[in-house]
Every structure is written in structure tokens, then in C-alpha cells.
Residue frames relative to the residue before (quaternion, step in Angstrom):
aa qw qx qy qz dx dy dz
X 1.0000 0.0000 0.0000 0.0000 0.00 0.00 0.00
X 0.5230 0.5288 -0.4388 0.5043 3.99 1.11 -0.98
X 0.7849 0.4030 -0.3548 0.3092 4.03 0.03 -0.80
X 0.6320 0.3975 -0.4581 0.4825 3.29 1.32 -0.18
X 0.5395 0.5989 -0.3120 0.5029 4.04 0.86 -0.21
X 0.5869 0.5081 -0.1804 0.6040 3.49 1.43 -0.25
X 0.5660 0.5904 -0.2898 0.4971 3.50 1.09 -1.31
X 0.8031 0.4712 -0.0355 0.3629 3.04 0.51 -1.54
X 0.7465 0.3316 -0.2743 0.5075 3.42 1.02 -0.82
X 0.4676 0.5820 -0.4424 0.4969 3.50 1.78 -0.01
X 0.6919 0.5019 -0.3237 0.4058 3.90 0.53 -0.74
X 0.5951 0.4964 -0.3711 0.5116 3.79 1.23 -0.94
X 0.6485 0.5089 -0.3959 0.4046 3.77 0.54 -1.10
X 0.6536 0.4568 -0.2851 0.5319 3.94 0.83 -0.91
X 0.6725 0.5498 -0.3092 0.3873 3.80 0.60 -0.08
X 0.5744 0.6332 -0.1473 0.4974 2.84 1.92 -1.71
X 0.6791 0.5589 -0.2126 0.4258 3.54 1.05 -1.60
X 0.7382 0.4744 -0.2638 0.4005 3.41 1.29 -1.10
X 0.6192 0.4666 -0.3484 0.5268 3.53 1.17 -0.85
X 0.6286 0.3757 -0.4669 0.4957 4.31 0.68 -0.14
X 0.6794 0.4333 -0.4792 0.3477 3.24 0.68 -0.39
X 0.5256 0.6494 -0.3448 0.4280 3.95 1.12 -0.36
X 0.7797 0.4157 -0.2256 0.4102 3.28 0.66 -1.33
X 0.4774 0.6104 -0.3883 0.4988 3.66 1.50 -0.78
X 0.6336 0.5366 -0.3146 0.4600 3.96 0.84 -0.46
X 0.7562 0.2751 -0.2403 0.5429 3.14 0.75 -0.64
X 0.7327 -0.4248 0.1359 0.5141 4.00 0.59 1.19
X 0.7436 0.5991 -0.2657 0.1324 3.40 0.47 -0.77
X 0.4497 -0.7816 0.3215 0.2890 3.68 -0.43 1.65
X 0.8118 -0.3243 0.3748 0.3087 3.27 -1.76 0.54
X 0.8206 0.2574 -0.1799 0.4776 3.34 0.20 -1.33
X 0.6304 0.4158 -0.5479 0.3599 4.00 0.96 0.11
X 0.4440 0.6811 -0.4662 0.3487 3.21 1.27 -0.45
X 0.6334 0.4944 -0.2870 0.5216 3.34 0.45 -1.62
X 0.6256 0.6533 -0.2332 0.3571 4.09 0.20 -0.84
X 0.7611 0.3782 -0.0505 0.5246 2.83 1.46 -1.58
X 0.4189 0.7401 -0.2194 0.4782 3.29 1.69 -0.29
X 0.7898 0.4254 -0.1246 0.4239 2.82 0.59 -1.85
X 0.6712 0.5212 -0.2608 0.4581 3.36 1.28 -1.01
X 0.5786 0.4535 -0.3778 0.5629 3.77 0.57 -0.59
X 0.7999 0.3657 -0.3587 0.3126 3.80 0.15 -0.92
X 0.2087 0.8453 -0.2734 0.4088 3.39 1.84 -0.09
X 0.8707 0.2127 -0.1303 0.4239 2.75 -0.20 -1.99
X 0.6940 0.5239 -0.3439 0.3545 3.75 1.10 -0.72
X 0.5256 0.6153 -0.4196 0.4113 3.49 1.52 -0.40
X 0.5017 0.6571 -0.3357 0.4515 3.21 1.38 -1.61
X 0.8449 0.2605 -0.1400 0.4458 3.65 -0.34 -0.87
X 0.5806 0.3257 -0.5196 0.5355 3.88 0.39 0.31
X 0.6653 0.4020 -0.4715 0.4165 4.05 0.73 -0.42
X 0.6941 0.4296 -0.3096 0.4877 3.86 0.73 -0.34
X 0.5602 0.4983 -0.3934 0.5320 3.54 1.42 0.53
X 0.4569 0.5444 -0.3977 0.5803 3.68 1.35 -0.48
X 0.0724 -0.7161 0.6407 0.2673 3.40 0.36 -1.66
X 0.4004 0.7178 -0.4593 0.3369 3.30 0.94 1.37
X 0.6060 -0.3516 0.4618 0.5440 4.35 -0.76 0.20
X 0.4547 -0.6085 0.6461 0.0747 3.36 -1.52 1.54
X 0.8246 0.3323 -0.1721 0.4243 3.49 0.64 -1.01
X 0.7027 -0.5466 0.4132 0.1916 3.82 0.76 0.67
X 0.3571 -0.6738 0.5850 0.2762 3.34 -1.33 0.33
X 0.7959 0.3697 -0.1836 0.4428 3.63 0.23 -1.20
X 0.1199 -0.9110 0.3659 0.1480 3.73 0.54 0.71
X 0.6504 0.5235 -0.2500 0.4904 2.96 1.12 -1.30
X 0.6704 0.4633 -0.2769 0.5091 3.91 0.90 -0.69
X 0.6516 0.5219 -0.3290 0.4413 3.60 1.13 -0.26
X 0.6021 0.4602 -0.3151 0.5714 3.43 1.25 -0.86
X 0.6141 0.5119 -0.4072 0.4416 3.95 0.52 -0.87
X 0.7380 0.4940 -0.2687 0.3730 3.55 0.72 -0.72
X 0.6672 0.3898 -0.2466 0.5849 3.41 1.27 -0.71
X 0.4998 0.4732 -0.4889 0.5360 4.03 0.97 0.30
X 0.7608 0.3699 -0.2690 0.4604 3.20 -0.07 -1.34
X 0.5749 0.5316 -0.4398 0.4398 4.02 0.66 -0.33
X 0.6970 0.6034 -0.1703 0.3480 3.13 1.12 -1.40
X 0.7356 0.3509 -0.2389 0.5279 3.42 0.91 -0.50
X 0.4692 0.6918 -0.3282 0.4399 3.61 1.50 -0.30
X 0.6792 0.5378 -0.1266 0.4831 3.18 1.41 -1.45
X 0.6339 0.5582 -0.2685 0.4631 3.06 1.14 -0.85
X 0.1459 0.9186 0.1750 0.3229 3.33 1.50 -0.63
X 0.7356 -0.0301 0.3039 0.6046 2.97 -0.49 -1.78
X 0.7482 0.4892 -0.3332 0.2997 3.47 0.72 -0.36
X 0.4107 0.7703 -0.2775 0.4013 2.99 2.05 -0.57
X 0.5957 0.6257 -0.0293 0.5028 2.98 1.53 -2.16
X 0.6919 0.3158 -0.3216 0.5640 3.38 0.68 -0.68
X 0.7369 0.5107 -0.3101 0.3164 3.76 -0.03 -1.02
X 0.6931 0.5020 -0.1315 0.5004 3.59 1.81 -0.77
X 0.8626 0.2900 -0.0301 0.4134 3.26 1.56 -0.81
X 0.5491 -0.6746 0.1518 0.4694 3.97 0.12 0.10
X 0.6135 -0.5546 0.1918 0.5284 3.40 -0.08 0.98
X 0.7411 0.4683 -0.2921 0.3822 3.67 0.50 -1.22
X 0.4819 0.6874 -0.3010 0.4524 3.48 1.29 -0.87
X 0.7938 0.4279 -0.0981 0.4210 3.13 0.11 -2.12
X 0.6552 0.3431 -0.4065 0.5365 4.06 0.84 -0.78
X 0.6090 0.5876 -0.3962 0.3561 3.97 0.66 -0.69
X 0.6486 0.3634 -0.3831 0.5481 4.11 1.05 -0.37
X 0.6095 0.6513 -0.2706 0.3621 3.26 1.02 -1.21
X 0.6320 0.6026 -0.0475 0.4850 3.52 1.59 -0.79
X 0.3223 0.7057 -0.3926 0.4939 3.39 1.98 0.08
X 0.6168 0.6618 -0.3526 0.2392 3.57 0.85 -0.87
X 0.4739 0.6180 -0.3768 0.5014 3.87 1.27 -0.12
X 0.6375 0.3709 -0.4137 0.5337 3.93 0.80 -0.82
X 0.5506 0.4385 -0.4763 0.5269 4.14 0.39 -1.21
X 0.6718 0.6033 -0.4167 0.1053 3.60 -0.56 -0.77
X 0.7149 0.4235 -0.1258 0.5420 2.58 1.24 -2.19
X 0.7448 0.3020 -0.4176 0.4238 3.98 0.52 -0.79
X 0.4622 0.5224 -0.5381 0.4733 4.27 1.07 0.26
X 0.7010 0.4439 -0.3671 0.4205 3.57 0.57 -0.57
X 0.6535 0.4091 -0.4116 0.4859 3.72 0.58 -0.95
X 0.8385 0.2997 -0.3666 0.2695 3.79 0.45 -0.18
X 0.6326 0.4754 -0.3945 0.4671 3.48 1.50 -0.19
X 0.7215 0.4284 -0.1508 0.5227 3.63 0.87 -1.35
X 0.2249 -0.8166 0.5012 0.1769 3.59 1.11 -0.10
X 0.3265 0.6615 -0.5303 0.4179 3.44 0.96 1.62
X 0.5295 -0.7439 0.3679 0.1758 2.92 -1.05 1.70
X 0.4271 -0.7163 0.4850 0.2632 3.42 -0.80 0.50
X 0.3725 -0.7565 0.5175 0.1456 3.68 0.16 1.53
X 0.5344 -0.6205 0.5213 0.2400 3.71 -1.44 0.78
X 0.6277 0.3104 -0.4806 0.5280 3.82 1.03 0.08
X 0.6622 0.3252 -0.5371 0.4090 3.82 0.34 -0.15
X 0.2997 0.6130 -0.6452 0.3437 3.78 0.49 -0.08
X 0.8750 0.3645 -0.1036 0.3014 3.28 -0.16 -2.42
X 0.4768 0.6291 -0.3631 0.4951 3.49 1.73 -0.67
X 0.8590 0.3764 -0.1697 0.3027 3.47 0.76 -0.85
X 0.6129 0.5715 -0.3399 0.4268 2.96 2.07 -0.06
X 0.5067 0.7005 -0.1951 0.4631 3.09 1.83 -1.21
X 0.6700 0.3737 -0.2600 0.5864 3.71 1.38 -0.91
X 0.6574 0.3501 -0.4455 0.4968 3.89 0.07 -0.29
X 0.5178 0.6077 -0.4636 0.3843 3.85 0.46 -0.16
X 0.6927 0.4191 -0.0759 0.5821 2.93 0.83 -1.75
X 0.7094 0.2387 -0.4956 0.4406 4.05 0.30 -0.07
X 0.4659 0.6835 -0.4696 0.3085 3.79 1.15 -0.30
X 0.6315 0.4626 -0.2928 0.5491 3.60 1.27 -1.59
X 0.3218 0.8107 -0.3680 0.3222 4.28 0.52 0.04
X 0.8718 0.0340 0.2813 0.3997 1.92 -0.12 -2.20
X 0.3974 0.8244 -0.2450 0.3199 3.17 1.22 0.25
X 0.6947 0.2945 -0.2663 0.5998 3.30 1.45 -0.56
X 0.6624 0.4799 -0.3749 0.4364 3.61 1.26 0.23
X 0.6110 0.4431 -0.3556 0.5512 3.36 1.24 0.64
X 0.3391 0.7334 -0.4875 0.3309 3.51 1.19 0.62
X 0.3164 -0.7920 0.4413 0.2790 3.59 -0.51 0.24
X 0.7314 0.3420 -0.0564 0.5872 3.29 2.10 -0.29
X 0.4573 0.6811 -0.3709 0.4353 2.71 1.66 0.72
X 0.7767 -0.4032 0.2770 0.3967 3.72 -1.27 0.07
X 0.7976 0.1169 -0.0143 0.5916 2.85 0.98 -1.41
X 0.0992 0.8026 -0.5848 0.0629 3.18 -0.89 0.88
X 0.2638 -0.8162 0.5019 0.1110 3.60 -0.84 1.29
X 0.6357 -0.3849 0.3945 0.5404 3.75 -1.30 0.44
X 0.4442 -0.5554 0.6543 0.2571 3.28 -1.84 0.22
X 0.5099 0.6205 -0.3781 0.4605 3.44 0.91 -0.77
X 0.8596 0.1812 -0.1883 0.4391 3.55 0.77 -0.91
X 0.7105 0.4499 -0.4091 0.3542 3.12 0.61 1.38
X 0.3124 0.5663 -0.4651 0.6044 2.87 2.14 0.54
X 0.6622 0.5578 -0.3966 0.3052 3.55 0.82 -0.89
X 0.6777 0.4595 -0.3063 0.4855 3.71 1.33 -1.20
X 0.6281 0.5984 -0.3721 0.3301 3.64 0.70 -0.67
X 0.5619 0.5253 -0.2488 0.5886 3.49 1.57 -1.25
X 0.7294 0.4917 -0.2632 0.3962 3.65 0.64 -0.98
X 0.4573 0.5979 -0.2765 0.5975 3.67 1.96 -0.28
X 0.7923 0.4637 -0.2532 0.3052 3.17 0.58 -1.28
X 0.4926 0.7320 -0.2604 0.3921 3.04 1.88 -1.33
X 0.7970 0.4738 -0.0718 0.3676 2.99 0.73 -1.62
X 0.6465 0.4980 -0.2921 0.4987 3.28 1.12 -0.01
X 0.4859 0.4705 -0.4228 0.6032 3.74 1.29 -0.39
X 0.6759 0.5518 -0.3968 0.2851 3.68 0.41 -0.99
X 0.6696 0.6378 -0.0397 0.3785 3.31 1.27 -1.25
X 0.5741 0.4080 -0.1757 0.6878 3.20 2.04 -0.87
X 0.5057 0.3750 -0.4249 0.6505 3.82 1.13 -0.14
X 0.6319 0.5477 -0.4065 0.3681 3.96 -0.20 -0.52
X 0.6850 0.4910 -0.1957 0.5015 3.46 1.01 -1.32
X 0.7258 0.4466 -0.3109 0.4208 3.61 0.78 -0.90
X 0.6120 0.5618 -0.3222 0.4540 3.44 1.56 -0.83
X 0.5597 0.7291 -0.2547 0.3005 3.74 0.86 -0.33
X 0.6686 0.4215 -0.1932 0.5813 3.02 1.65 -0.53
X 0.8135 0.2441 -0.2509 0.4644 3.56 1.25 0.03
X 0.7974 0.2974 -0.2082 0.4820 3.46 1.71 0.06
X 0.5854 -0.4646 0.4810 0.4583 3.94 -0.84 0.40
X 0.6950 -0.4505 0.4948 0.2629 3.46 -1.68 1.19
X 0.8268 0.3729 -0.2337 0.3503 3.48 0.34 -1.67
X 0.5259 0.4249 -0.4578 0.5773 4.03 1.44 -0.76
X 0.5373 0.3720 -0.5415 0.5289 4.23 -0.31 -0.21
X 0.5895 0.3557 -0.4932 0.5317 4.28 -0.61 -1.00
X 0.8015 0.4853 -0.2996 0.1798 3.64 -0.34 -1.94
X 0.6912 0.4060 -0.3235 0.5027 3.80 1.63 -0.87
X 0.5785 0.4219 -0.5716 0.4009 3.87 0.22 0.42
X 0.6699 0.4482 -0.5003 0.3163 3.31 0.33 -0.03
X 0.5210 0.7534 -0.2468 0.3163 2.95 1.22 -1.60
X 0.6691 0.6416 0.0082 0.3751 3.62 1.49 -1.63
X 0.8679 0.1746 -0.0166 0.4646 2.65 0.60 -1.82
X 0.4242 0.6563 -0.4713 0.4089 3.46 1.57 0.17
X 0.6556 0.3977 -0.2470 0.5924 4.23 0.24 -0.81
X 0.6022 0.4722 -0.3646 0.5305 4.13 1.01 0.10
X 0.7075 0.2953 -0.2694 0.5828 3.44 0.84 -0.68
X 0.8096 0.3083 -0.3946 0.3064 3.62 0.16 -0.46
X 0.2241 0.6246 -0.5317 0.5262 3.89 1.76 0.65
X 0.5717 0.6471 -0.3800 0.3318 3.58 0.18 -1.96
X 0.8264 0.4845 -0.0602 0.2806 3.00 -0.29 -2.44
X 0.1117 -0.8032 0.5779 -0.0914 3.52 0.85 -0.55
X 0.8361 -0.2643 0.1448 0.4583 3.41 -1.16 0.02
X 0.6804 0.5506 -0.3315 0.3521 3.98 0.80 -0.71
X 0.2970 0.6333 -0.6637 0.2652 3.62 0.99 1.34
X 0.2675 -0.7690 0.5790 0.0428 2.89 -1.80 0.83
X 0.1494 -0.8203 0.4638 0.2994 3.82 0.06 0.78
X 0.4755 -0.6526 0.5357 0.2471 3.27 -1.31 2.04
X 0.4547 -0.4101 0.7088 0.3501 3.77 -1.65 0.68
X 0.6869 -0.5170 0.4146 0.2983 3.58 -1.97 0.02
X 0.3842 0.6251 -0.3399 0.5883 3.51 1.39 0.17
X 0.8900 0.0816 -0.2723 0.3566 3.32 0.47 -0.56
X 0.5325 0.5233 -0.5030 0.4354 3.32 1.29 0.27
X 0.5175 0.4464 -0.6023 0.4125 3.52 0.50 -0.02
X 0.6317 0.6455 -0.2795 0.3259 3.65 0.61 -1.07
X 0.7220 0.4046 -0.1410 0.5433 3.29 1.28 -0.82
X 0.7041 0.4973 -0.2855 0.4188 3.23 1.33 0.28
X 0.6434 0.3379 -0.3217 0.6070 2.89 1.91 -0.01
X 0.4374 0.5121 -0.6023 0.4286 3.20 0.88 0.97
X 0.3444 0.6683 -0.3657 0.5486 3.68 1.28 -0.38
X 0.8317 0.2656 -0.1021 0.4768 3.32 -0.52 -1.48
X 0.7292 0.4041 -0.3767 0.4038 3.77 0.55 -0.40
X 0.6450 0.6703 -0.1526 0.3338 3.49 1.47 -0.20
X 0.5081 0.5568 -0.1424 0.6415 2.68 2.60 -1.10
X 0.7644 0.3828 -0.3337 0.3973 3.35 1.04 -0.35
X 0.6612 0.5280 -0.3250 0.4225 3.42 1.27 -0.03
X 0.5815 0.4426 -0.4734 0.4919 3.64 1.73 -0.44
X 0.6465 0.5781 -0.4493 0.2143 3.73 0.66 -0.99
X 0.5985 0.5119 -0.2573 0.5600 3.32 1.36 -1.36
X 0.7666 0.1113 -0.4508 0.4435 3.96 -0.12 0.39
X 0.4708 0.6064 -0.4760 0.4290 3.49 0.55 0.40
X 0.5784 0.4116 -0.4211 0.5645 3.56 0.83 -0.73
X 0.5568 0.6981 -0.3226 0.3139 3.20 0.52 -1.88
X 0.7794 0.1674 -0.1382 0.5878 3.97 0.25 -1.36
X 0.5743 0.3552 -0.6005 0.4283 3.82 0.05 0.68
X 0.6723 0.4865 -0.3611 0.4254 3.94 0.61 -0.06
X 0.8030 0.2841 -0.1008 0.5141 3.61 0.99 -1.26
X 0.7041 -0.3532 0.4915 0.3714 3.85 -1.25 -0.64
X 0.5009 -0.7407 0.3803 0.2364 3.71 -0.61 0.50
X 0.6255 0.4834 -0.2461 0.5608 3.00 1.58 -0.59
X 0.6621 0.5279 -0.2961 0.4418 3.52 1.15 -1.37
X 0.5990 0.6762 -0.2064 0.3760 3.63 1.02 -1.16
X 0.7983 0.2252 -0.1477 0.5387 3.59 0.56 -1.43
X 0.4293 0.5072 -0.6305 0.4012 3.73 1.19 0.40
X 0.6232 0.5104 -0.5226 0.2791 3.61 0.26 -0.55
X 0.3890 0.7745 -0.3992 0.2991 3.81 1.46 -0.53
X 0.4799 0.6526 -0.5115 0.2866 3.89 1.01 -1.22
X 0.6632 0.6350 -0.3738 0.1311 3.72 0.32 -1.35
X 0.5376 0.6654 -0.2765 0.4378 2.81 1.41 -1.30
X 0.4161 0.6566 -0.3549 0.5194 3.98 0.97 -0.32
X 0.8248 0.4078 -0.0677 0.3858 3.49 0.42 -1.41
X 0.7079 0.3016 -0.2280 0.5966 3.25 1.58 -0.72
X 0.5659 0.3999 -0.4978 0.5216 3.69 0.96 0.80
X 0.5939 0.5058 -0.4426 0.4422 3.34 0.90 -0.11
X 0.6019 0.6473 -0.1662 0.4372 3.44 0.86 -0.17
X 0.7265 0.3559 -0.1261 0.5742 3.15 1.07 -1.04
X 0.6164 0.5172 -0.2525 0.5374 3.03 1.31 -0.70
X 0.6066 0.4244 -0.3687 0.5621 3.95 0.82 -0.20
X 0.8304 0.3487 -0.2030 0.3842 3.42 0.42 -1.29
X 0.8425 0.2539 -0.1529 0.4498 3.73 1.06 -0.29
X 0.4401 0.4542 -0.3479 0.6920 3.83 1.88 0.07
X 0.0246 -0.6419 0.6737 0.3654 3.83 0.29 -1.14
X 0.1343 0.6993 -0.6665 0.2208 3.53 0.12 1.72
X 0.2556 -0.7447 0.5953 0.1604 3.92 0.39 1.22
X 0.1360 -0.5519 0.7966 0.2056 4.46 -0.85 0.65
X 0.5623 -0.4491 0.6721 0.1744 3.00 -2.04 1.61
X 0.6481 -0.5633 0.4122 0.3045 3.69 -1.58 0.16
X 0.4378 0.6159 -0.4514 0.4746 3.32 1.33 0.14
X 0.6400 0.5408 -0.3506 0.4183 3.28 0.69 -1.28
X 0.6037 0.6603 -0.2143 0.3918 3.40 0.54 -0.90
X 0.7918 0.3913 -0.1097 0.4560 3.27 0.80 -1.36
X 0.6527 0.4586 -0.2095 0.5655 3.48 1.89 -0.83
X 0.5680 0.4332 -0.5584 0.4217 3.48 1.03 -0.20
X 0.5521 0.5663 -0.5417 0.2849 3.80 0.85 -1.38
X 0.7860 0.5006 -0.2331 0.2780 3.38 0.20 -1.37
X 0.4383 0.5955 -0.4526 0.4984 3.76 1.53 -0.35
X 0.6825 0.5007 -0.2612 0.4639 3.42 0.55 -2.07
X 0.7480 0.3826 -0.3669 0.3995 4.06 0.46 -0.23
X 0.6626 0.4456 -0.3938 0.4554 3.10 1.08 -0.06
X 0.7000 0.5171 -0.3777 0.3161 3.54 1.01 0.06
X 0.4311 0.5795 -0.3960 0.5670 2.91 2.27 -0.04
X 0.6905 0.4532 -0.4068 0.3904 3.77 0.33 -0.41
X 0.7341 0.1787 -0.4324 0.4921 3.54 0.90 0.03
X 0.4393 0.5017 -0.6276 0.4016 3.71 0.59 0.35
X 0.8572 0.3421 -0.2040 0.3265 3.65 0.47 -0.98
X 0.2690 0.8170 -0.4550 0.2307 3.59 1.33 -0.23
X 0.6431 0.3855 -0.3636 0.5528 4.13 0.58 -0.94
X 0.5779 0.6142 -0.4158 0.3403 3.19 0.00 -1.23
């Protein structure tokens, strides 16, 4: 059940990336995005936690606020990474976050590191090495700020502490109050940030920014379920896919053409996620 909750929260995150990466075209900064994010995902957390008819504010506070900071600035982040870089590019560094996981888990959660995520995780860095490799030439054709890949790597990194907070919260709080405290958090973080450099969005982009909202709610809910059912490490290996479905979107709706590396490193991501989906079996 975690890989299909994974499936899913891997497909909302590639949807999410594509609609911030749209609106960032049409003027609009990083941190309202994030702002605007936070507020749409708000209102939908709000109302699935008053449908439970459970406590808005959680049990483990202090872990609930750490999680929605440290998300928050992660987010902040990756979007940079997205808005600066091609979509497939920018979710592929950004996607480092399976290795942080598994070696944050073996040392905070003291969860063993299983022999299919080992191979899931070597088989995938192989394959993101062959990626990204001609876009870290320094004499190559393409070549991308550094700034914005210190930004996705940090934004990986972010996101994995978050995720090892996510797991520990599971055992003492509801799925929907964990979704309900990153906004809660990171909304008064971005709109400090932003300071004078709002921009009012034309109606193009507030729809746009709402389905970054709505594509975001579906990618935290689906790995939230996802890590209350599975391991932290085992769980967010199933994340790689997402790779594949920004590559996609990014060919078929950016016309961002992936070079044949890309190709060859995504095959080899997608096989490593079959080796730890299939490894019992």
C-alpha cells in the first residue's frame, strides 16, 4: 500500500514543480509562491482535521513546529531550483533526498538500512550521476548556475531531515495535524521573507498558484500516509519516479527535450525502484 501512496505523492510533487515553475514566468517570487502554497494547503488541511473532529494543535508540538520550519525553508529551496533550472534537471538534484533519508534514519530512528534500499540507492545515484553529468561540465554546452544546485542539493537535504521528523511524528500525531503544521509555519516565514517584493498575480496566476496548493496537498498527504505504513528509507526510495514524471512534463509541456543520458539515468532510477518494490517477492 506505501508504494501506491508514494506513486501518488510522487506524481502531485511533479505537477506541483510544474505549475511553480509556470507561475515564476509570469513575475511571481519564490517566497509568494511558497506563501501561496502554504495558504491553499491550510485551508484543505484545516477541513480534513475538522472532518476527523480531532485537536488542530497536535500532541508533539515542539516536533511539529521543527518540521514545518525546516520543511519551510527546504521548500523555499527547491523552488528556487525549480524556477532557475529545467524541470527534469532541477527535480533530479532535488531527488538526492532518498540517500539523506536512509543514513538520517539509520542514525536518528535507528532503522536498519535494508539490502534492497542499499541497491535501490546505488542503482539510482548511478543513474542520477549519468543525468546530470553533462550539466555539471564546466566546458560543456550546457551549463547551469551553481547557486542553483547548491540550492536543490540543500533543498534534498532539507527534505530529508523533514521526513525523519515526519516518521517520528506518526506515532504520536494524525497524518492531517503533521500536513496542517507546515503550512501553519511556513506561511508567516515566507510572508516576513517577502517584505515589500509582493507582486499582484493577474488570474492566470492565481489559478496557477492554487494548483500548486492542491498539487502539494496531494504529494504531502500521500507520503505521510506512505511513512506511517513503511520505513523512511524504504518509503521515500519509492520517490525516484517522480524524476520520470517531470521528465515528461517537462518534454511534453516546457519543450525541455532530456539529452540521452537523461534517458539512460532515468531507466536505471525506475530499476532501482523496482528492485526495492520487488526485492521480497
Amino acid at each position: 500500500m506505501s508504494a501506491w501512496y508514494m506513486l501518488l505523492s510522487a506524481l502531485g510533487f511533479a505537477l506541483m514543480a510544474a505549475s511553480v515553475k509556470e507561475v515564476s514566468a509570469l513575475g511571481i517570487p519564490v517566497l509568494e509562491i511558497v506563501a501561496a502554497r502554504a495558504i491553499v494547503s491550510a485551508i484543505i488541511s484545516y477541513g480534513d482535521i475538522k472532518r476527523k473532529k480531532i485537536s488542530v494543535w497536535g500532541n508533539n508540538k515542539p516536533l511539529l513546529i521543527a518540521r514545518g520550519t525546516v520543511g519551510a525553508f527546504a521548500l523555499m529551496f527547491v523552488y528556487y531550483a525549480v524556477t532557475t533550472l529545467p524541470l527534469a534537471e532541477a527535480t533530479i538534484l532535488q531527488y538526492l533526498h532518498p540517500v539523506f533519508t536512509a543514513i538520517l534514519a539509520l542514525v536518528f530512528l535507528k532503522e536498519m538500512i535494508q539490502r534492497s534500499t542499499i541497491a535501490c540507492i546505488v542503482i539510482s545515484l548511478v543513474g542520477l550521476f549519468i543525468m546530470i553529468q553533462p550539466n555539471l561540465k564546466v566546458d560543456g554546452v550546457v551549463e547551469y548556475p551553481w547557486l542553483s544546485i547548491g540550492a536543490a542539493v540543500l533543498g534534498a537535504f532539507g527534505s530529508a531531515v523533514a521526513y525523519v521528523i515526519v516518521k517520528k511524528l506518526t506515532k504520536t500525531d494524525d497524518s492531517s495535524v503533521i500536513v496542517f503544521y507546515f503550512p501553519m509555519v511556513s506561511l508567516p516565514i515566507a510572508i516576513i521573507m517577502l517584505g515589500d517584493n509582493f507582486v499582484v498575480p493577474s488570474m492566470a496566476a492565481i489559478v496557477l498558484l492554487i494548483l500548486v496548493g492542491i498539487f502539494t496537498q496531494v504529494g504531502q498527504v500521500g507520503l505521510t500516509k506512505a511513512l506511517h505504513c513503511e520505513d523512511a528509507s524504504k518509503a521515500t526510495a519509492y520517490a525516484y519516479v517522480q524524476v520520470l514524471f517531470s521528465v515528461m512534463i517537462g518534454w511534453a509541456y516546457f519543450s525541455e527535450v532530456p539529452a540521452i543520458t537523461t534517458f539512460i539515468g532515468g531507466g536505471l532510477i525506475m530499476f532501482g525502484a523496482l528492485v526495492n518494490v520487488l526485492w521480497k517477492r
